[in-house]
N, C-alpha and C positions, 0 to 999 in steps of 0.2 A: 376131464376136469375143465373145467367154464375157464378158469384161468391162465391157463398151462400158455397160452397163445404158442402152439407149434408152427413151422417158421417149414411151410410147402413148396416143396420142389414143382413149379408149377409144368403139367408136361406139356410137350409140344407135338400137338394135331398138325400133322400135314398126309397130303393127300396132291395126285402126281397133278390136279385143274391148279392146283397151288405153284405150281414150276412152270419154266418156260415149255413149250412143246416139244415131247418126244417122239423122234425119228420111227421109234417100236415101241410093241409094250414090253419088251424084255429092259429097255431105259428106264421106264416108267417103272418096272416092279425094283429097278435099282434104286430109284429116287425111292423109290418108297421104303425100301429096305434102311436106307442114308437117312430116314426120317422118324426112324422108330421112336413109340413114345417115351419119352421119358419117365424112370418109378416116380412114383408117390412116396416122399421122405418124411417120417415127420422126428424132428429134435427133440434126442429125449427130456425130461425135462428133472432139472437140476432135484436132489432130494431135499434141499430146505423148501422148495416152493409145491412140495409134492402132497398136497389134504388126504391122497386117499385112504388112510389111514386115520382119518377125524370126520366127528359126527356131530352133527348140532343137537349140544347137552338138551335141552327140552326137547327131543326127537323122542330119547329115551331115559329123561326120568322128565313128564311132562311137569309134576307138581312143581319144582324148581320154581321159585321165585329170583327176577332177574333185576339185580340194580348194577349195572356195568359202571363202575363206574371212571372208566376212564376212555367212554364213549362222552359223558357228559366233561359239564363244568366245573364239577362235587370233586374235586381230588386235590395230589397236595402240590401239582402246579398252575391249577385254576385253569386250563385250556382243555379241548381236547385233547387226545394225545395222538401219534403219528400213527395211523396202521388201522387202527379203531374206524374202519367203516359203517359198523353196524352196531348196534347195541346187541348181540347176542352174545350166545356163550357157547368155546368150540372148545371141544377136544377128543382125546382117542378114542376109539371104541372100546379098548382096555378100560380106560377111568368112568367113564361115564357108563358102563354096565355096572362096575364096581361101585360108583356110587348109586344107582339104582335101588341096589341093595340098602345100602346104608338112610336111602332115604324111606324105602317101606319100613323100617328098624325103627325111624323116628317118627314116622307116620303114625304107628301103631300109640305112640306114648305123647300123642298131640301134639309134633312139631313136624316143619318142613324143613328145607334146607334155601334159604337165600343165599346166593352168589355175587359174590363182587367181581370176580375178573377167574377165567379161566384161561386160556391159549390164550397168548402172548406174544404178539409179531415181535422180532427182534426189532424191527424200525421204531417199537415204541420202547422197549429198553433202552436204543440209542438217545431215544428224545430223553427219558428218566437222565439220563448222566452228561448229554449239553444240559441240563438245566442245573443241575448236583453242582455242575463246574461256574455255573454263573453266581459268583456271590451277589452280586446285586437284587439280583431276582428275589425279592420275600413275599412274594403277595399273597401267599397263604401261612407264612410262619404262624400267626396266632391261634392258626385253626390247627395245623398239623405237626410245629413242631415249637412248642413254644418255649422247649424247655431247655433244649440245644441249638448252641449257633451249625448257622446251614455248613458251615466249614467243615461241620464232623458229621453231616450224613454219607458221604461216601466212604470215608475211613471206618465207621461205626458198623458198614455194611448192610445199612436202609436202602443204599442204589448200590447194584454190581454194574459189571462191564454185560453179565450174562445172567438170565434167570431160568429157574425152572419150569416156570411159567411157561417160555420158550419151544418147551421138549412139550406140551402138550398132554400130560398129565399132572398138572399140580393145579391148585385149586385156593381160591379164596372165600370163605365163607361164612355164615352163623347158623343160628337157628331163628325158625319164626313161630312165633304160640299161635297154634288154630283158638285156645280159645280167647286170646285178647284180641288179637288180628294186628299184633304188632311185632315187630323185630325185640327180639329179647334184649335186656342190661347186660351184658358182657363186662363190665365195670372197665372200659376201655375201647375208642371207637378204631374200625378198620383203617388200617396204613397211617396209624398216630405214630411216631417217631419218639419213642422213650419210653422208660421203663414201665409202664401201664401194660402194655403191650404184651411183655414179656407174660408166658403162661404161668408161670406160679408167683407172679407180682400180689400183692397182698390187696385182697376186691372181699367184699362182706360174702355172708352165707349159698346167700342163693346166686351170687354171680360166680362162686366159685363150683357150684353144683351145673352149673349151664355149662359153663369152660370144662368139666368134667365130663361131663354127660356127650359133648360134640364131640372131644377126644375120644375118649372111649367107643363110640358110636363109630367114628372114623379109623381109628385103629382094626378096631373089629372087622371094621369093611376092607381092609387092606393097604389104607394109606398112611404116611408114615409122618407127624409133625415134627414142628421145628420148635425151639423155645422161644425165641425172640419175637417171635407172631402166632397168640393162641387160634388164627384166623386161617392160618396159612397150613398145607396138605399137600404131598405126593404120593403117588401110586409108587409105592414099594418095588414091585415088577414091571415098572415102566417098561414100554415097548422100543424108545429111542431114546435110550439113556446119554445117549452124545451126538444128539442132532438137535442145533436149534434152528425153528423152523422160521420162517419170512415171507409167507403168504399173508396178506390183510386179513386183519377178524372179520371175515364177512363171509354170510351165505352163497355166495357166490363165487368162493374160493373152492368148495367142496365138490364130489364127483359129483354129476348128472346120474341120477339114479335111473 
């Protein structure tokens, strides 16, 4: 792994030209023997910081449409966020097969799957909740939570201490129409805070046919939603269901293939 930085026992080359002069060479094969190299160590390295088990989602489902967005400035605390190296999208080789599937399923009926955030450093969880905890901080209320003061996003359970996201199989996403070329009306935008959000919140015909269609579609495929975000997906059979991991979103956390 690019990341892992293992921590090397460096060994020690000596050789008897390296010592004071010996009397024999029977001294000499002592010194030599008194200088043997040292192993090669390397530190195993901790299981939160361990990718080998995560693949870069467009690896394998390449159609995936990617708006990270808390690689950008589009989210609901207007900054980047902590850990977010890269604008990609990672996760296990479990979810991202399994979505594969669920994306030929939608492929076939003229949509793709756009993604907002997949794996999730815990250092950007951390950031989500110093900021949950800053009441002063409003600089996207009007856009993301207009409708609740910021006092009750943590209690409400919009920011936890720990996400799913974390473990590497859950998923944020919609659909995208091949024949409009736009991101579909969901009748509610991603990571809005209030009741819109919620999956059987009351949205006209066709937005409730869309939130239908992605459920179903994602069910099917094997992951499991939640109610309070029609957006939001985990793999059912999650592979580390009590590991949250802490390596940066970045291609460069993943093995050397």
């Amino acid at each position: 792994m690019k990341n892992r930085f293992p921590i090397l026992l460096l060994a020690v080359l000596c050789s008897c030209s390296g010592h004071p002069k010996h009397d024999s060479a029977s001294e000499c094969a002592s010194a030599q023997d008194s200088c043997a190299v040292a192993p090669v160590v390397e530190t195993p390295v901790s299981k939160e910081y361990d990718a080998s088990g995560f693949v870069l989602l467009t690896d394998v489902v390449p159609d995936a449409i990617l708006e990270i967005r808390y690689y950008s400035t589009y989210n609901f605390i207007g900054t980047r966020i902590d850990g977010y190296e890269q604008p990609v999208a990672l996760m296990t080789r479990e979810g991202a097969e399994a979505l594969k599937a669920v994306s030929a399923s939608l492929k076939s009926q003229g949509y793709l799957l756009k993604v907002f955030d997949a794996y999730r450093p815990q250092k950007a969880v951390d950031h989500f909740v110093r900021w949950a905890k800053d009441q002063a901080d409003t600089l996207t209320k009007q856009y993301f939570y207009p409708e609740i003061p910021k006092s009750e996003i943590f209690p409400r359970g919009f920011v936890s201490a720990h996400s799913g996201h974390s473990r590497g199989s859950t998923i944020d996403l919609t659909l995208f129409d091949m024949r409009t070329e736009r991101e579909v009306d969901m009748g509610g935008t991603f990571d809005f805070f209030g009741d819109r959000s919620h999956f059987a919140h009351p949205v006209d015909p066709e937005q409730r046919r869309l939130r239908n269609l992605l459920r179903q579609e994602m069910s099917k495929g094997g992951f499991r939603p939640i109610e309070g975000e029609w957006w939001h997906f985990t793999l059912r059979n999650e592979p580390y269901p009590d590991t949250y991991f802490a390596f940066p979103n970045s291609v460069e956390s993943l093995p050397n293939e």
